[in-house]
C-alpha positions in Angstrom: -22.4 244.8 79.3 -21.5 241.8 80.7 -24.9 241.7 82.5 -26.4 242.1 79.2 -24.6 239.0 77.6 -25.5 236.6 80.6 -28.9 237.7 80.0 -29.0 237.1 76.3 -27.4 234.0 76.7 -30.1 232.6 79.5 -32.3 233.8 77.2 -31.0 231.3 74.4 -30.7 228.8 76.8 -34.6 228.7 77.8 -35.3 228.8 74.3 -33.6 225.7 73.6 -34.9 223.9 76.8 -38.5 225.0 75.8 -37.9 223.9 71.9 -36.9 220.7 73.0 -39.3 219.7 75.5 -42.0 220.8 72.4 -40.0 218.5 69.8 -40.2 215.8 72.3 -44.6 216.3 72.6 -44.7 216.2 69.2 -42.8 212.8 68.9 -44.5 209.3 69.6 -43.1 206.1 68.9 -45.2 203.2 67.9 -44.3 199.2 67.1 -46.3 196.0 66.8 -47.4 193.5 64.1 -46.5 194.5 60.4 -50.5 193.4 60.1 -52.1 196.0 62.6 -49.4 198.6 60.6 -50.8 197.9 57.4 -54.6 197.6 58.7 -54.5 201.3 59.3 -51.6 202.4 61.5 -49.4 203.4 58.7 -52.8 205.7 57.5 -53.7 206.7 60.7 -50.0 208.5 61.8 -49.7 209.9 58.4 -53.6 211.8 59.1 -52.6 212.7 62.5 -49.6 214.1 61.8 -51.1 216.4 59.0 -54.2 217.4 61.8 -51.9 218.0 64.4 -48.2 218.2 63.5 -47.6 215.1 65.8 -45.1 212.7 64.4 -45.9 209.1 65.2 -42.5 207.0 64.2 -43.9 203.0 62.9 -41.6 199.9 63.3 -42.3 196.9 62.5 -41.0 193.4 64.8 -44.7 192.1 65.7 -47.7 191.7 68.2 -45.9 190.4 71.1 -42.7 192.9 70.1 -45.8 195.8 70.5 -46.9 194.5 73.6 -43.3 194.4 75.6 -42.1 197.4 74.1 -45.5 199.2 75.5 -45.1 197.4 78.7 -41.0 198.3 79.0 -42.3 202.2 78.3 -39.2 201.7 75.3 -42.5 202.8 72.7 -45.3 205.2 73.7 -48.1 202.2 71.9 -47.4 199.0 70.7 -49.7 197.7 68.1 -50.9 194.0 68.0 -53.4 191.1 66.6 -53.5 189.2 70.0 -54.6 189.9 73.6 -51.7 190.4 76.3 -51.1 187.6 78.7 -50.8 188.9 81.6 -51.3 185.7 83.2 -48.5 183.6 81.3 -46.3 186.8 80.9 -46.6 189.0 84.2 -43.1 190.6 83.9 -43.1 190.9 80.1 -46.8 192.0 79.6 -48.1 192.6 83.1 -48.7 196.6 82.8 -50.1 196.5 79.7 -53.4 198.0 78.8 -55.4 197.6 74.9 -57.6 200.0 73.1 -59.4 198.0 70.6 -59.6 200.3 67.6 -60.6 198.3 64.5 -61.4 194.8 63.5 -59.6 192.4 61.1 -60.1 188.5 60.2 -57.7 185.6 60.0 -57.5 184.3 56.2 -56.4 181.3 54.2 -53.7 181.9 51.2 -52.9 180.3 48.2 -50.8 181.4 45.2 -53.3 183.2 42.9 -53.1 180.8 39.7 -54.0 177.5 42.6 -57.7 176.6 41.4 -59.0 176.4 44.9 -61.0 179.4 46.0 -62.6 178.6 49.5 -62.5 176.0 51.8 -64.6 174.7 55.1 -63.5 175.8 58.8 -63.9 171.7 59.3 -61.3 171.7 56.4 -59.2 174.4 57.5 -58.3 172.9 61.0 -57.4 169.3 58.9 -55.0 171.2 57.0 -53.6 172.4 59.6 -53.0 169.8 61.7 -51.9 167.4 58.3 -55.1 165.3 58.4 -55.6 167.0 54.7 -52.4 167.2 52.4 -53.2 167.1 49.1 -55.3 169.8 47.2 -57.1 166.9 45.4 -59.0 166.7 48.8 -60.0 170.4 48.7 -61.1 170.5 45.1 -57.7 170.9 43.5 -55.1 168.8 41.6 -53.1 165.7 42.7 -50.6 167.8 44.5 -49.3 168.3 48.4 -50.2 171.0 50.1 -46.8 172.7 51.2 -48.1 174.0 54.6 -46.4 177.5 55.7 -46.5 178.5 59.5 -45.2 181.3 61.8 -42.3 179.8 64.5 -43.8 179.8 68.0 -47.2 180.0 69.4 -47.8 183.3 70.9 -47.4 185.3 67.5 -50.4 187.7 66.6 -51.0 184.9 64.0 -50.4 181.7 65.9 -52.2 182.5 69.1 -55.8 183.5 67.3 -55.6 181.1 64.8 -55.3 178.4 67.7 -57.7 180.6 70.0 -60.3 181.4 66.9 -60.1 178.0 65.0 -59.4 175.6 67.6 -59.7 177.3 70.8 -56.9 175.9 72.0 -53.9 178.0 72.3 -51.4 174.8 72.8 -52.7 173.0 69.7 -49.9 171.7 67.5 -50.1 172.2 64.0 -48.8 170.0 60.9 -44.9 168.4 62.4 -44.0 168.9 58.8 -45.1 172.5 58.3 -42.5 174.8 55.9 -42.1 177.4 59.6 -41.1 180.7 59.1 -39.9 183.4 61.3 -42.9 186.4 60.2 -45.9 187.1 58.4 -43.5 188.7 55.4 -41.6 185.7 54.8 -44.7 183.2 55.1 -46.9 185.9 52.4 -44.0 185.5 50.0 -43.5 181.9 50.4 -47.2 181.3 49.6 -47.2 183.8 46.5 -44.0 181.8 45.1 -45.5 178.4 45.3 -48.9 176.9 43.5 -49.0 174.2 46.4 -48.6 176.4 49.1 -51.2 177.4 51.9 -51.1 179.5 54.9 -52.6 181.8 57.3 -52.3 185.5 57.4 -53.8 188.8 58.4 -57.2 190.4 55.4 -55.6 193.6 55.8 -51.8 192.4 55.0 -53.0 190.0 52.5 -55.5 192.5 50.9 -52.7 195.0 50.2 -50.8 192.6 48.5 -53.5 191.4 46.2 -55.0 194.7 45.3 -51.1 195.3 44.1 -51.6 192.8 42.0 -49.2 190.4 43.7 -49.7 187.0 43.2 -51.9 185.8 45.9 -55.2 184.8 46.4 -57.4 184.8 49.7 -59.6 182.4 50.1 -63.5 182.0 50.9 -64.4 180.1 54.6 -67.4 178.4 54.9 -69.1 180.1 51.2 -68.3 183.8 52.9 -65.9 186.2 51.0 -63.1 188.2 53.1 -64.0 191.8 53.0 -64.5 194.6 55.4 -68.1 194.2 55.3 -68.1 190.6 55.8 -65.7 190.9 59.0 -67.9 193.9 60.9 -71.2 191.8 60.3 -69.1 188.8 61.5 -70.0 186.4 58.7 -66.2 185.9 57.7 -65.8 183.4 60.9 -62.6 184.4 61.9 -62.6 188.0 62.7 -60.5 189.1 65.5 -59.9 193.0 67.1 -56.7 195.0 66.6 -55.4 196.6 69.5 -53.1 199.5 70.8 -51.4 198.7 73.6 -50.1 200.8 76.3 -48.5 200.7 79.3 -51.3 201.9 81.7 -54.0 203.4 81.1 -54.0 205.8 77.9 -52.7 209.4 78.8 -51.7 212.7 77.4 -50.5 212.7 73.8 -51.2 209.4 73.7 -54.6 209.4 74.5 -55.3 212.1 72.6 -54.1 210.2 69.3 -56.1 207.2 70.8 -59.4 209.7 70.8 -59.2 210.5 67.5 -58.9 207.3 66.1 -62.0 206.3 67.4 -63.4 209.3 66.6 -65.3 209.7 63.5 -62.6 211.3 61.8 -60.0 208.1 62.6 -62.6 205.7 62.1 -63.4 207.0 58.5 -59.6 206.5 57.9 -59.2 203.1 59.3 -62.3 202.2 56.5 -60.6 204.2 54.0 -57.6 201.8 54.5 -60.1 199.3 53.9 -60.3 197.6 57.4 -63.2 196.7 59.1 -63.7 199.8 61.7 -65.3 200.2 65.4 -68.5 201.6 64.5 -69.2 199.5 61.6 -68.2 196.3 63.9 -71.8 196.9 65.7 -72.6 193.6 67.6 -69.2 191.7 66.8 -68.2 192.7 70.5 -71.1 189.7 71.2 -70.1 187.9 68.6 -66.2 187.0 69.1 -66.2 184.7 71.8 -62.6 185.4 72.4 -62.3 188.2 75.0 -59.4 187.4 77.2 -58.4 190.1 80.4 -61.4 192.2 79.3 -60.7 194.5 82.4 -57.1 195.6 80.6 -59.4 196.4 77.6 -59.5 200.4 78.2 -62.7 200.8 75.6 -64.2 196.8 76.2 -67.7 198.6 77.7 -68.4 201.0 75.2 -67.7 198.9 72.1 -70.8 198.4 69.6 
């Protein structure tokens, strides 16, 4: 009998050690830019999930959040709109390796009811650096631009808008810039306020306007910000959205990072309405960006 009981009760106890190391496969935890979440992220783990049963848990903090917590190990893949630096961060992001898995653009926003609708790149860097600050100098009324900015220069944000528009990552924008501490804060700022203008991610700022908030993204250089216009490369300032890892991809991970660049992932990345991989053929030459292309897992197979 009492054979019998010690026997049942191993029993249990395997059951619970094997039940719990299959909960923990079927767990991933990802975190990164509230832009890369919105691209396709939020999408993506939702599809997954229902293919596989895998849960992929999202939070939110942004790129260089995504990056750390993937090079800590604290999250399974970060999510961000900007390169690691190994180089200027060797402890923080020094293990860090990037899938790039779709492509997104940097945009201009205005309030919706502002009359302006596009503006020059030659325009767009004299904005931001206060040589332009009143609309009447972009087409608009007699007003001052209010010009909103994320805190810091190594945000997703900061660091390609200085890399992409100025390429410069040490460039010094407007001293008497409204700065705020995220992309949320800065979208809702600029939706609030006729005379405000500021920089953003098309996927973020696409959500909000197809929900009809009050926003308006505007035209660079005559070319509209849309998924087509990013993969062909005509909206100028396209940039790739990464997962990051620590290492090289492996296991569930990878597996998850397979399928999204599958044709299965991809067609839910453009379903989201973001620019994918395969439709980005020949942006690869085009962005003149690259930064530690050897910690770019998927850099020699891209279109």
């Amino acid at each position: 009998m009492t054979k019998t009981i010690g026997k049942v009760m191993m029993a249990v106890l395997l059951l619970g050690i094997f039940c719990g190391t299959a909960t923990a496969a079927e767990m991933m935890k990802w975190t990164g830019c509230g832009i890369t979440k919105i691209a396709f992220m939020a999408e993506a783990a939702d599809a997954y999930k229902k293919k596989t049963g895998v849960v992929i848990s999202l939070s939110g903090g942004g790129a260089t959040k995504g990056i750390r917590a993937a090079n800590s190990g604290e999250v399974d893949m970060g999510g961000n709109c900007r390169p690691s630096l190994p180089g200027k961060f060797p402890a923080e992001e020094g293990e860090v390796y990037l899938t790039v898995v779709a492509w997104d653009a940097l945009v201009p926003i205005v309030q919706k009811d502002n009359p302006v609708d596009s503006i020059t790149t030659e325009n767009l860097k004299k904005v931001l650096q206060g040589e332009i600050t009143n609309w009447k100098d972009l087409g608009g009324p007699d007003q001052k631009i209010l010009l909103v900015t994320r805190t810091g220069k190594t945000n997703g944000v900061g660091y390609m808008a200085r890399k992409i528009i100025f390429n410069d990552p040490d460039v010094d924008f407007a001293a008497d810039a409204l700065v705020l501490k995220s992309t949320g804060p800065v979208e809702n700022k600029i939706k609030s306020d006729v005379t405000a203008f500021g920089l953003t991610g098309f996927s973020s700022a696409k959500k909000r306007v197809d929900s009809g908030e009050s926003m308006k993204i505007l035209a660079v250089d005559g070319h509209k910000a849309d998924a087509a216009s990013i993969a062909s490369g005509s909206y100028s300032t396209f940039r790739p959205l990464f997962i990051s890892t620590k290492g090289k991809p492996a296991g569930e991970v990878k597996a998850f990072l397979d399928w999204l660049l599958s044709d299965e992932g991809q067609g839910v990345v453009e379903a989201a309405g973001t620019a994918s991989v395969r439709q980005s053929v020949g942006l690869k030459a085009k962005f003149k960006h690259w930064e530690t292309t050897d910690r770019i897992v998927n850099f020699d197979s891209l279109p």
